[in-house]
C-alpha positions as CSV (number, residue, x, y, z in Angstrom):
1,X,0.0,0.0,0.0
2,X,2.4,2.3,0.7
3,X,4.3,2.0,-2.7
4,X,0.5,3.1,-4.2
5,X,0.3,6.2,-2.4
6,X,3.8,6.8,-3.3
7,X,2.8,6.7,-6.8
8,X,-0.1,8.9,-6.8
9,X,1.7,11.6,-4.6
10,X,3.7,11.4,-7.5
11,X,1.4,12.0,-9.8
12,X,-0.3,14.5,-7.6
13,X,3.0,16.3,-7.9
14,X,3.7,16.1,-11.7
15,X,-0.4,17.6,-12.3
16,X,0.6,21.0,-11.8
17,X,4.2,20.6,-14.2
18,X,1.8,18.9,-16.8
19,X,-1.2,21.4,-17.2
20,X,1.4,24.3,-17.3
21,X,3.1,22.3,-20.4
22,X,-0.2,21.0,-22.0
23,X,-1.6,24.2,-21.7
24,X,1.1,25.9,-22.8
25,X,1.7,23.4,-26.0
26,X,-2.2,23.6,-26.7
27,X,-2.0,27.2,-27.2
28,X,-0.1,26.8,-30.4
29,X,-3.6,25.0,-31.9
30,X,-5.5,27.3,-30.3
31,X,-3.7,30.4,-32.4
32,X,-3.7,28.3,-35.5
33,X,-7.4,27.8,-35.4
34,X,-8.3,31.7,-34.6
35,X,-6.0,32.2,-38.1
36,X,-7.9,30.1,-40.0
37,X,-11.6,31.1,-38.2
38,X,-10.3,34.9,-39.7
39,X,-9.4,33.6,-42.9
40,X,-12.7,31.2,-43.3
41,X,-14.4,34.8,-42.6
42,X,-16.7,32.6,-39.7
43,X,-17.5,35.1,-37.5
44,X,-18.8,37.4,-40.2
45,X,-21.2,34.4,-41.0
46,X,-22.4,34.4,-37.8
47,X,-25.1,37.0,-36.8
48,X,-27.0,37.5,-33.4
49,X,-28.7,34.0,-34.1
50,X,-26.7,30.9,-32.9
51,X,-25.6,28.3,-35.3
52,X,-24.8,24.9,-35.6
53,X,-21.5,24.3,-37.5
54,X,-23.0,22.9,-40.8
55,X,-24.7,26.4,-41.2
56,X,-21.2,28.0,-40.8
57,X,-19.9,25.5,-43.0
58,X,-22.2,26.0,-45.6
59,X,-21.6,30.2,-46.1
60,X,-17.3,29.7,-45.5
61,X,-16.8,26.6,-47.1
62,X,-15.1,24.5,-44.3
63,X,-15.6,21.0,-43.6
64,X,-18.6,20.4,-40.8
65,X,-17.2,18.3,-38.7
66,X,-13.8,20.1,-38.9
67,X,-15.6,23.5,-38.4
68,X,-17.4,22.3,-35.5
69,X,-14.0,21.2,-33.5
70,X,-12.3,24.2,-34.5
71,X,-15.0,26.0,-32.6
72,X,-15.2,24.0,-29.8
73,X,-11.6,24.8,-28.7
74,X,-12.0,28.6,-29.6
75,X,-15.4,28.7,-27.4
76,X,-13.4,26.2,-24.3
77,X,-11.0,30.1,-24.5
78,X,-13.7,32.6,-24.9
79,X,-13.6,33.0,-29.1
80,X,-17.4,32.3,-30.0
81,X,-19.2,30.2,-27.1
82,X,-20.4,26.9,-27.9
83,X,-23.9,24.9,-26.5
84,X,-26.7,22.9,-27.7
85,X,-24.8,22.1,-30.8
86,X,-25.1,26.1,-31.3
87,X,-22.6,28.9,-31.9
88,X,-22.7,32.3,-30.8
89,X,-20.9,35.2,-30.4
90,X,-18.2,36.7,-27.1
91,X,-16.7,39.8,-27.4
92,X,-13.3,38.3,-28.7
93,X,-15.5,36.9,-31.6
94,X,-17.1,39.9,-32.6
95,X,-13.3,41.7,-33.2
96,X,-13.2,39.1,-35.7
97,X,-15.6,40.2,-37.7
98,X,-14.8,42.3,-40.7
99,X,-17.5,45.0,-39.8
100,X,-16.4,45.4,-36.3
101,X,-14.6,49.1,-35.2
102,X,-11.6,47.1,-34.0
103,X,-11.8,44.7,-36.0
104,X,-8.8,42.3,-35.7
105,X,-10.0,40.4,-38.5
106,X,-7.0,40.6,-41.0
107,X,-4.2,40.5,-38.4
108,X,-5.4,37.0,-37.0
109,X,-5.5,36.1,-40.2
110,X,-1.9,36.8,-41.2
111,X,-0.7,34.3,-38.3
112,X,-1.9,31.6,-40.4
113,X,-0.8,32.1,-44.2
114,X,1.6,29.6,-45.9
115,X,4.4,32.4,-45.7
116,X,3.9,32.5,-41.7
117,X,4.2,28.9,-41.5
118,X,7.4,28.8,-43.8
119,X,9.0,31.1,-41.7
120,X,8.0,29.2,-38.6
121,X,9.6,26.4,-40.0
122,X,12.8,27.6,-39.6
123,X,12.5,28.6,-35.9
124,X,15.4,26.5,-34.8
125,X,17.7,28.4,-37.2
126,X,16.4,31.4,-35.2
127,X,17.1,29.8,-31.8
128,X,20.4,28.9,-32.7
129,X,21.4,32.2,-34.6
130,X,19.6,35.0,-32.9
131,X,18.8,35.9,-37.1
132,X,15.2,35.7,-38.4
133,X,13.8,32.9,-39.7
134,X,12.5,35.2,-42.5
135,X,15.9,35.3,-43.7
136,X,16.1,31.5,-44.9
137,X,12.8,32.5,-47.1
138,X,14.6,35.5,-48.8
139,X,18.3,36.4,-47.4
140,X,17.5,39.9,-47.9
141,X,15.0,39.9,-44.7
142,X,11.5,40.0,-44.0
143,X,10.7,43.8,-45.5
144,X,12.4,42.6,-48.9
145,X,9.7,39.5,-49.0
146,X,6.9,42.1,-48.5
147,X,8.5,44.5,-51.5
148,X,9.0,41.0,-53.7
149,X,5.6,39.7,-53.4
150,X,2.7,42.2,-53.9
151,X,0.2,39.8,-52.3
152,X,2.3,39.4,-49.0
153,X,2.5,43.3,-49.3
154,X,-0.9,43.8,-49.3
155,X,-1.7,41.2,-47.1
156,X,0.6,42.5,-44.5
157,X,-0.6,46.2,-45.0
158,X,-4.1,45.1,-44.3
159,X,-2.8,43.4,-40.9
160,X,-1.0,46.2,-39.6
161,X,-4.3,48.5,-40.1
162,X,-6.2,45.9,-38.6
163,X,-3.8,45.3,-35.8
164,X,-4.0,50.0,-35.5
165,X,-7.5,49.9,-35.4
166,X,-7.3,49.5,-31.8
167,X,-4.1,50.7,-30.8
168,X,-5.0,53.9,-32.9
169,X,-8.1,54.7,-30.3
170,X,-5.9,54.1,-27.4
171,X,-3.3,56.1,-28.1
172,X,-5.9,59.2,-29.2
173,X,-7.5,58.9,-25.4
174,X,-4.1,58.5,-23.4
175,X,-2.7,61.7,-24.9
176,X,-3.3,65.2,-25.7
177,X,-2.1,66.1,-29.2
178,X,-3.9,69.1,-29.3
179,X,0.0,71.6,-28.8
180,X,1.9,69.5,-30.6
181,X,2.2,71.7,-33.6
182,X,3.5,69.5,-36.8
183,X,3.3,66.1,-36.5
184,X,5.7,63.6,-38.5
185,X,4.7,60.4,-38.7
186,X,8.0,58.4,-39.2
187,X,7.7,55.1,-40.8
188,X,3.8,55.0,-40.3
189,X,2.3,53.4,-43.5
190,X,-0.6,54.0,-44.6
191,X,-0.5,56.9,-42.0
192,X,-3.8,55.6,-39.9
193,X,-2.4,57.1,-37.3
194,X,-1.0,60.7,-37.9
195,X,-4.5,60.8,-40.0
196,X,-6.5,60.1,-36.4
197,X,-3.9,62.6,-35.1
198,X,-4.3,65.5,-37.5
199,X,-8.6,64.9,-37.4
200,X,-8.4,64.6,-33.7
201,X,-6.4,68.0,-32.6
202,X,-7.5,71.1,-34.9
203,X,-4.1,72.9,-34.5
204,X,-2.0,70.3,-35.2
205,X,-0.7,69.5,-38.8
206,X,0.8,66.2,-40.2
207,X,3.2,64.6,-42.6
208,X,3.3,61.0,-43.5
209,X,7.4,59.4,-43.9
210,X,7.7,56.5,-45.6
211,X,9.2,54.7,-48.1
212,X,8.3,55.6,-52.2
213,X,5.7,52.6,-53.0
214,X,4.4,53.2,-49.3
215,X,3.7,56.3,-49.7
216,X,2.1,55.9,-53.3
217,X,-0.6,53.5,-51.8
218,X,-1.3,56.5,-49.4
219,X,-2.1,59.3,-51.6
220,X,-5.3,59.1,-50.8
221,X,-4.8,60.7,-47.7
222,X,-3.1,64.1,-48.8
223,X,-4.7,67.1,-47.6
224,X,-4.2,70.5,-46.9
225,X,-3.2,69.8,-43.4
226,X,-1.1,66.3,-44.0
227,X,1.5,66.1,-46.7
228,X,3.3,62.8,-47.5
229,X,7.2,62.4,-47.8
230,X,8.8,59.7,-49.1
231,X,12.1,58.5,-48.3
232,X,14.1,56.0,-46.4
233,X,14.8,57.1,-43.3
234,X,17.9,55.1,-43.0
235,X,19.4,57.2,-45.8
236,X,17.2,60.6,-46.8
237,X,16.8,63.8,-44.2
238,X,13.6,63.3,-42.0
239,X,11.4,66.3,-42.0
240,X,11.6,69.6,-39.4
241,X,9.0,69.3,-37.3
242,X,7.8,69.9,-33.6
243,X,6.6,65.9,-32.9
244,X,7.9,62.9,-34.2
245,X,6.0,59.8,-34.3
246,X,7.3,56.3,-34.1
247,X,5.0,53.7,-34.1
248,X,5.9,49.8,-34.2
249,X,9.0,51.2,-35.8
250,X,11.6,50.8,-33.3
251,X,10.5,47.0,-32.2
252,X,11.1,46.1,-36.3
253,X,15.1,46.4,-35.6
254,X,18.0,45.1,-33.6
255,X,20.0,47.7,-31.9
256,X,22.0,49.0,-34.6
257,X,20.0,49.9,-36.3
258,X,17.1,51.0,-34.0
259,X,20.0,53.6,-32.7
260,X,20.6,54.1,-36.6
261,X,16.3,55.5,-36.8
262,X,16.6,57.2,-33.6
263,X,19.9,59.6,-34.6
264,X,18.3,60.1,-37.7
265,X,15.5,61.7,-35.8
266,X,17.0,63.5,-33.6
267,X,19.5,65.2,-36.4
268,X,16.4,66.3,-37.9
269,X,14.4,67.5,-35.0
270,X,14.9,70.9,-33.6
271,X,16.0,71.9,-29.6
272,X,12.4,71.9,-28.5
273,X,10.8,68.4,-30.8
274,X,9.2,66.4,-29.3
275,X,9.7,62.2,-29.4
276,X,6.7,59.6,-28.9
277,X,7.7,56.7,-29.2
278,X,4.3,54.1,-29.5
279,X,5.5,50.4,-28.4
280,X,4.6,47.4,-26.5
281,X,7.0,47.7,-23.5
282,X,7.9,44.6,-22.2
283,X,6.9,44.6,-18.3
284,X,9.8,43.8,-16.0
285,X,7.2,40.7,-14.1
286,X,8.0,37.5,-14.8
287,X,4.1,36.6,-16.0
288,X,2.9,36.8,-19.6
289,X,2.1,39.6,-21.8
290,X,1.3,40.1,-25.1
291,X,4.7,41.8,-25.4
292,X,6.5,39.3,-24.6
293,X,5.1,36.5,-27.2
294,X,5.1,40.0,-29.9
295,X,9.1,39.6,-29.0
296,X,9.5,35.9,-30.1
297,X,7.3,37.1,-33.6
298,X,9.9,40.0,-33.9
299,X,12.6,37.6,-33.7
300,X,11.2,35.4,-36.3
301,X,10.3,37.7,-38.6
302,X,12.5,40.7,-38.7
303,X,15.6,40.4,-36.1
304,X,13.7,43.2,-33.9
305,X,13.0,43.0,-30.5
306,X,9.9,43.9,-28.1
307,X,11.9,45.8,-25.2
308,X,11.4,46.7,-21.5
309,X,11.7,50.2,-20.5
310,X,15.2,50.4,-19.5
311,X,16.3,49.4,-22.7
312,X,14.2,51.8,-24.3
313,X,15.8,54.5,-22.3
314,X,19.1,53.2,-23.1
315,X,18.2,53.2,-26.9
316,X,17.0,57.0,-26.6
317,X,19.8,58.8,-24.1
318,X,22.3,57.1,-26.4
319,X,20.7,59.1,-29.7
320,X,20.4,62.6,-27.6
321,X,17.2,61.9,-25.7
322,X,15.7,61.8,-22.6
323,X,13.3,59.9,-21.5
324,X,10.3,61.8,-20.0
325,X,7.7,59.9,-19.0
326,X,5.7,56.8,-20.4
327,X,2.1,57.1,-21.0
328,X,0.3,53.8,-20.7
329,X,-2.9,53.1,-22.9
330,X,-6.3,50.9,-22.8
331,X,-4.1,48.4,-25.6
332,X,-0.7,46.8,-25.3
333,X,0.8,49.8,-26.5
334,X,2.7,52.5,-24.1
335,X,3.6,56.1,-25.5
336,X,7.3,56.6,-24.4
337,X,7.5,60.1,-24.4
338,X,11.0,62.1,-24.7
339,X,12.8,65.5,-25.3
340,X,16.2,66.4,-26.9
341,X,19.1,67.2,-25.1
């Protein structure tokens, strides 16, 4: 007898260890069935009224019986809820559907393309290089993939305003814009957010940096009070202005040449500019966060890095900085706000 209750004390012992690993290893099927939810379009087939997986099945064009188990582990994590054989909607849901203000729609859907997955296969390479997996797809990095393949452009362009929809709305409420004078938005695409900026605060006016075919899919946006500028600003003069913007910039690059963005900047900017720098800071807890699994997709992708605050105010006093304060927001993101010195 003893020798039994030695072995379930074991057990007892290994429950917790195995749950945090299951659980833990069961959360990469969970992400690849929210990816392909997004791309199947499911929750924009389902309305207010519940329904049963063959009538999802039947408007996306999945397999029943494979739509219904895809749903089943989404609704066991609070994506769509499951009962009576029925679907309906949670709020996680809803932001996947395409008509939704945040809608997060396209970016879920990017985690589960073919190029995603390529690069994913070459994590080990990451792991034991510190280099991005992207590089074994094309050696010249992630961004040349994007400029390569005008679907994976557009694809990712659609993300990254899906992934701003939110972030954009955040930021707005967490800070006053309203004397920041002209804005330049530095490396901010299709310019969603010095666009909210420049709508938002009356006095303020904007310009859009980015690269030439960046800025060409942007013309829409011109208006008397933003003006685009293309350039690259790891080579051409960034505009004179009173606020620079940053957004999701920084966390794209190792140190080099993060420092290389940041100097460029602050040769630009005059004595009294302004520097908000829009990132997911890495917390210094030991729990999770967002940031902290955005890191690892950095790593993968483009060599970049997620980064805690220290290192943030490292990467600033180095390029003639200094770290003011840091704004937190109702999203992942944190304004990192800092002056010239």
């Amino acid at each position: 007898m003893p020798a039994i209750d030695d072995h379930q004390a074991a057990i007892d012992r290994l429950t917790g260890p195995f749950d945090t690993l299951t659980g833990a290893l069961g959360g990469l099927f969970v992400g690849h069935c929210l990816a392909s939810v997004a791309r199947f379009g499911v929750a924009d087939a389902l309305d207010d009224t519940p329904r049963t997986a063959e009538e999802l099945a039947e408007v996306t064009g999945a397999n029943p019986e494979a739509l219904g188990r895809v749903l089943r582990l989404l609704a066991a994590h609070g994506v769509f809820a499951a009962g009576d054989d029925r679907f309906t909607h949670t709020g996680a849901s809803r932001m996947l559907r395409s008509d939704h203000p945040q809608s997060w729609r396209d970016f879920a859907a990017t985690f589960g393309t073919e190029r995603t997955a390529k690069q994913l296969g070459y994590f080990d390479y990451s792991l034991q290089t510190g280099l991005p997996a992207a590089n074994k797809v094309n050696p010249d990095g992630f961004f040349a993939i994007l400029q390569s393949d005008p679907e994976a452009g557009r694809v990712f362009d659609a993300a990254m305003v899906s992934k701003a929809r939110i972030q954009v709305a955040s930021v707005l409420a967490a800070y006053d814009f309203s004397d920041c004078g002209t804005i330049a938005d530095i490396g901010g695409g299709r310019g969603h957010l010095v666009r909210a900026v420049v709508d938002a605060a009356e006095r303020t006016t904007g310009i859009l940096f980015d690269l030439p075919p960046v800025i060409e899919r942007a013309a829409e946006i011109a208006s008397d009070r933003l003006t685009l500028h293309a350039g690259d600003f790891f080579e051409d003069p960034l505009p004179v202005c009173d606020t620079y913007l940053l957004m999701d910039v920084i966390h794209d690059w190792d140190v080099e040449r993060a420092t290389a963005i940041l100097a460029a900047v602050r040769k630009a900017a005059p004595p009294h500019a302004r520097l908000l720098v829009v990132e997911s800071v890495i917390p210094d807890g030991p729990g999770p966060d967002w940031s902290k699994a955005m890191d690892i997709m950095m790593l993968i992708h483009t060599g970049g890095r997620q980064r805690t605050r220290g290192e943030h105010e490292s990467l600033l006093q180095n390029c003639g900085f200094r770290l003011e304060r840091v704004v937190a927001t109702a999203s992942d993101m944190s304004i990192l706000e800092a002056v010239c010195v």
